[in-house]
C-alpha positions in Angstrom: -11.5 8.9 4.8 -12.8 6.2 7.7 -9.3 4.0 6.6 -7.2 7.0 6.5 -8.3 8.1 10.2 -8.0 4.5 11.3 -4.5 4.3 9.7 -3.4 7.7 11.4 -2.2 8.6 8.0 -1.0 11.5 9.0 -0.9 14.5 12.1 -1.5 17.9 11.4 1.9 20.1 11.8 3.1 23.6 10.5 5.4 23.2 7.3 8.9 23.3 8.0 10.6 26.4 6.8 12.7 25.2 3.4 9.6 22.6 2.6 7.2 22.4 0.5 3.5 20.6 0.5 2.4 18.1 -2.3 -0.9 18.4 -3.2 -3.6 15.7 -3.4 -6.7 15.1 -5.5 -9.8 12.8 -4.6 -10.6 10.0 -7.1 -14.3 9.3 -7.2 -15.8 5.8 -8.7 -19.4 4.6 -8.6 -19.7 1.0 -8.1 -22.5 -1.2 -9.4 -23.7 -4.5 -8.3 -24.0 -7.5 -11.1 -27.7 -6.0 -12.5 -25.9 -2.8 -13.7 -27.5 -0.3 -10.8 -25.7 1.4 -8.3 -24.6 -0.4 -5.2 -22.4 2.9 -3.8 -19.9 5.6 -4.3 -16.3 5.4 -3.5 -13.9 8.1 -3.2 -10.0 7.8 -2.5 -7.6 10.0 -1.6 -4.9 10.4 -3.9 -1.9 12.1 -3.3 0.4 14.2 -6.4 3.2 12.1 -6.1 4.5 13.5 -9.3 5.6 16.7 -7.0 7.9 14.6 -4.6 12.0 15.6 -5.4 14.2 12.6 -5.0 16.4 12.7 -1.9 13.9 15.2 0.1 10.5 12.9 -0.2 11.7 10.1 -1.4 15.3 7.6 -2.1 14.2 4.3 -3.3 11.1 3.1 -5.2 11.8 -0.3 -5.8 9.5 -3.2 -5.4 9.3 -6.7 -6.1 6.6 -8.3 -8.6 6.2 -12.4 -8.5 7.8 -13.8 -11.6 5.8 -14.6 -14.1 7.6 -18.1 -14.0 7.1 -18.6 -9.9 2.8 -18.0 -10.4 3.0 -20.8 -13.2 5.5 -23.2 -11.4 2.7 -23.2 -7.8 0.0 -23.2 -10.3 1.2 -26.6 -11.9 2.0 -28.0 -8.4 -1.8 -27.1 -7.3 -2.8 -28.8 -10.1 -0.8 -31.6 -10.3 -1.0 -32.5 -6.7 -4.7 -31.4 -6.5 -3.9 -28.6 -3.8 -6.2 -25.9 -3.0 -6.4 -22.5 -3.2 -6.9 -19.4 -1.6 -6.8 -15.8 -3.2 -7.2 -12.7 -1.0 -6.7 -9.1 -1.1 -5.8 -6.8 1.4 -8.2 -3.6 1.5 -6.0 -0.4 1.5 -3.0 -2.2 1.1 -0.7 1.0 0.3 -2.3 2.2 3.5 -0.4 0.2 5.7 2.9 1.1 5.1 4.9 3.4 7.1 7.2 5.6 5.7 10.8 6.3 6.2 10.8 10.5 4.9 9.4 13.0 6.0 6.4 13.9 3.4 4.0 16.9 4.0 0.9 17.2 1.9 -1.4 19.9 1.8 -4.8 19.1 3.5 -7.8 17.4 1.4 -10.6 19.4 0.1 -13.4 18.8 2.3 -11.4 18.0 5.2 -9.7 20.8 6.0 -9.5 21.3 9.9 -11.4 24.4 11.7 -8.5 25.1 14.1 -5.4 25.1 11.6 -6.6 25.5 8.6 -2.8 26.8 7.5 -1.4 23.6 8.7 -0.2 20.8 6.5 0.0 16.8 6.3 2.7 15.3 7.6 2.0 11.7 6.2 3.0 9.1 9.0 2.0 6.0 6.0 2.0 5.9 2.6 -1.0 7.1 0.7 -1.7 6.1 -2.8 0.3 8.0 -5.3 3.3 8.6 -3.7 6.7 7.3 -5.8 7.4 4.9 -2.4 4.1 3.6 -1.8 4.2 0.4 -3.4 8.1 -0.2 -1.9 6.4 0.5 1.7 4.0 -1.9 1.1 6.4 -4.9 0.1 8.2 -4.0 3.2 5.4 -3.9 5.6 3.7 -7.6 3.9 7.7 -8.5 3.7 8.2 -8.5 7.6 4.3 -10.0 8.5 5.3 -13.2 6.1 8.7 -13.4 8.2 7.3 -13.0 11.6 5.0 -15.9 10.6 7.5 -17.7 9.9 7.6 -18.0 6.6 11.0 -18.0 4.1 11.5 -16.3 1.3 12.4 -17.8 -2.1 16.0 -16.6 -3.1 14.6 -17.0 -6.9 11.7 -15.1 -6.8 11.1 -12.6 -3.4 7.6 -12.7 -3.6 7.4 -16.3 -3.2 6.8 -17.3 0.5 6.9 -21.0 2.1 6.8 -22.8 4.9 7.6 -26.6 5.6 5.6 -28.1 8.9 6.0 -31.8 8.9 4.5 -32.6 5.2 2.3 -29.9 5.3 3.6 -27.3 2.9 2.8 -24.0 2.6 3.7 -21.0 -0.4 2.6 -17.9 -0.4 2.9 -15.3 -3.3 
């Protein structure tokens, strides 16, 4: 809940007459450390993206995946040229992207708010299980590589790079 508050996820608002809320369900995991025992609990909000009608809460769902082809091409260069590498992964990544429809979702269990309690969502991001969340996502990580000055690869647009001098960086 801290990353959805931080996000501003979403603002409380009545439901517009002719709309209607998607629900949303909490996913619960318990994580353990190497030795088997419990390190802590995590919960996610999840919302019921199997509710949204195309054309009212959502258009296109599209997103890119790195070919198959591109991850084994950089791989061989690494190893070839002894390069190194760096993995990361970007916590709440679906988080992060803002959205382009109007979605409202009914409030979480748990969270529902003391003054309004008849108000709904209106999601400002996207929120895991919604049909556009991983489309949001490319498009939000799409314009950070670009205003770093990365290009894209016109075989493969999940392939990033970048030419300083010799220095060459790729990004997937």
């Amino acid at each position: 809940m801290e990353s959805l508050h931080k996000n501003e996820t979403w603002i409380l608002v009545p439901l517009p007459k002719g709309r209607k809320a998607i629900g949303n369900r909490w996913v619960f995991r318990v994580k353990e450390n190497q030795a088997g025992e419990i390190e802590r609990f995590k919960a996610r909000l999840v919302a019921k993206g199997f509710l949204q009608k195309y054309g009212i809460d959502y258009d296109e769902t599209f997103a890119p995946v790195a070919k198959f082809t591109s991850i084994r091409i950089l791989l061989s260069l690494a190893a070839k040229y002894n390069l190194t590498l760096h993995q990361m992964d970007v916590k709440t990544a679906f988080l992060n992207g803002l959205l382009d429809e109007d979605i409202y979702m009914a409030q979480p269990d748990g969270y529902i708010d003391e003054v309004h309690p008849d108000y709904v969502c209106k999601l400002k991001r996207s929120l895991y299980g919604l049909k556009q969340s991983p489309r949001m996502w490319n498009k939000t990580i799409d314009d950070f590589m670009l205003k770093l000055g990365l290009k894209k690869c016109e075989s493969d647009h999940c392939i990033y790079f970048k030419r300083d001098g010799q220095d060459m960086i790729f990004q997937q």
